[in-house]
N, C-alpha and C positions, 0 to 999 in steps of 0.2 A: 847751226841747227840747235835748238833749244829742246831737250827728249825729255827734260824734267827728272825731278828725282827718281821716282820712280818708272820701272820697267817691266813687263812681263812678256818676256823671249823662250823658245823652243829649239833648240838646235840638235841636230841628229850628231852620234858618235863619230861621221864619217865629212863632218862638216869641219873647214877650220875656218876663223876670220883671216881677213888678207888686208884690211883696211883701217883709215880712220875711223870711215861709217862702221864698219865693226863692232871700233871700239865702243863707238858714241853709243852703242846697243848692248853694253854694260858686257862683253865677251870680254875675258881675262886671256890675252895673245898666248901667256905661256902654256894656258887651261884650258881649251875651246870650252869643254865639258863644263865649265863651270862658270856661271852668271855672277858677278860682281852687283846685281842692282837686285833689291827685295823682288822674291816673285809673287808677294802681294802685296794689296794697299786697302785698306778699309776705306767704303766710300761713306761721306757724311750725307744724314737722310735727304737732302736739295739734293743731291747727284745719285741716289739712290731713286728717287723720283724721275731724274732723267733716262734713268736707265730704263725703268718699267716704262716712261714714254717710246722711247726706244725699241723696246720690245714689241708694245702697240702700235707702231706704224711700221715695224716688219713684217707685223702679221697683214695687214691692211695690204701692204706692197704682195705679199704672198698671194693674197684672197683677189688685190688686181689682176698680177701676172696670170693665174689663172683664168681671168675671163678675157682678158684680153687673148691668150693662146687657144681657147673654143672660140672669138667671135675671129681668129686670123685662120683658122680651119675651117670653118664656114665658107668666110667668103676667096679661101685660096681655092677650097673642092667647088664653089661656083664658078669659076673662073676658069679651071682646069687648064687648058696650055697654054691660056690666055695671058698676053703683057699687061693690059692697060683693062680698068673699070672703069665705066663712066657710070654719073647718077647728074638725071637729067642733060644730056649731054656734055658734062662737064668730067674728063679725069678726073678719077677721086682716089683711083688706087696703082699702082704701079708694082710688079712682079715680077720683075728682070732678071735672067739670067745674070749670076754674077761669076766668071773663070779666074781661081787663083792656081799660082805655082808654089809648091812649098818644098822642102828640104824635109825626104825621109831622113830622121835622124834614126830610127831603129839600124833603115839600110846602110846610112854611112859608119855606124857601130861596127856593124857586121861583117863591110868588106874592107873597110880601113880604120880599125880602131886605134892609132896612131894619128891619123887627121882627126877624127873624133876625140881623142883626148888632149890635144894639143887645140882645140877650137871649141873647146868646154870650157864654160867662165860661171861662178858660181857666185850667186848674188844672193844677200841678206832681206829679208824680210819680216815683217810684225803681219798677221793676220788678227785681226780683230773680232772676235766672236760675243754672240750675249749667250747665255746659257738660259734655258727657263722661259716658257712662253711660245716657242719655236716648233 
């Protein structure tokens, strides 16, 4: 995995690295608390441009997502208990019940915080954010 010189990582007090991947995410084993890679990098004005592109097709995806969630509430309240739309006799939309099973983790905290801490696995991540624009 190539992470490049530079890194810009967040890690809370209560976190440690446990890994390679860790390491490769500039975390110093001895120092959780402390980031080995710069926590910034100047961008040259070409990727400074990409970024304000960047920014303007978040906002576009925003201003989608939006209409797309009025015209799925439109035609879900026409539909009301209904599975299948058709237009012209043709299914065009389908609204299916879907049933999952999931794992209270609050409630397995609460009555066996021993299974709960013993089947807790903490994994490293980069979130990538733009600032400005948003």
């Amino acid at each position: 995995m190539n992470t490049g010189p530079y890194l810009e990582a967040t890690y809370t007090n209560d976190w440690a690295p446990t890994s390679e991947h860790d390491v490769a995410l500039g975390v110093n084993l001895d120092n959780p608390d402390e980031i080995d890679a710069p926590l910034s990098v100047e961008l040259d004005p070409q990727l400074a441009l990409k970024v304000e592109a960047l920014i303007d097709i978040n906002l576009q995806i925003k201003e989608l997502q939006t209409r797309k969630a009025v015209l799925t509430d439109l035609i879900q309240n026409h539909m009301g208990p209904a599975v299948l739309a058709t237009v012209n006799g043709h299914t065009r939309v389908r609204w299916t019940p879907v049933v999952t099973k999931r794992l209270d983790q609050t409630a397995v905290k609460k009555r066996h915080p021993d299974v709960y801490a013993d089947c807790t696995v903490l994994t490293t991540t980069r979130r990538f954010t733009l600032t400005g624009g948003e």
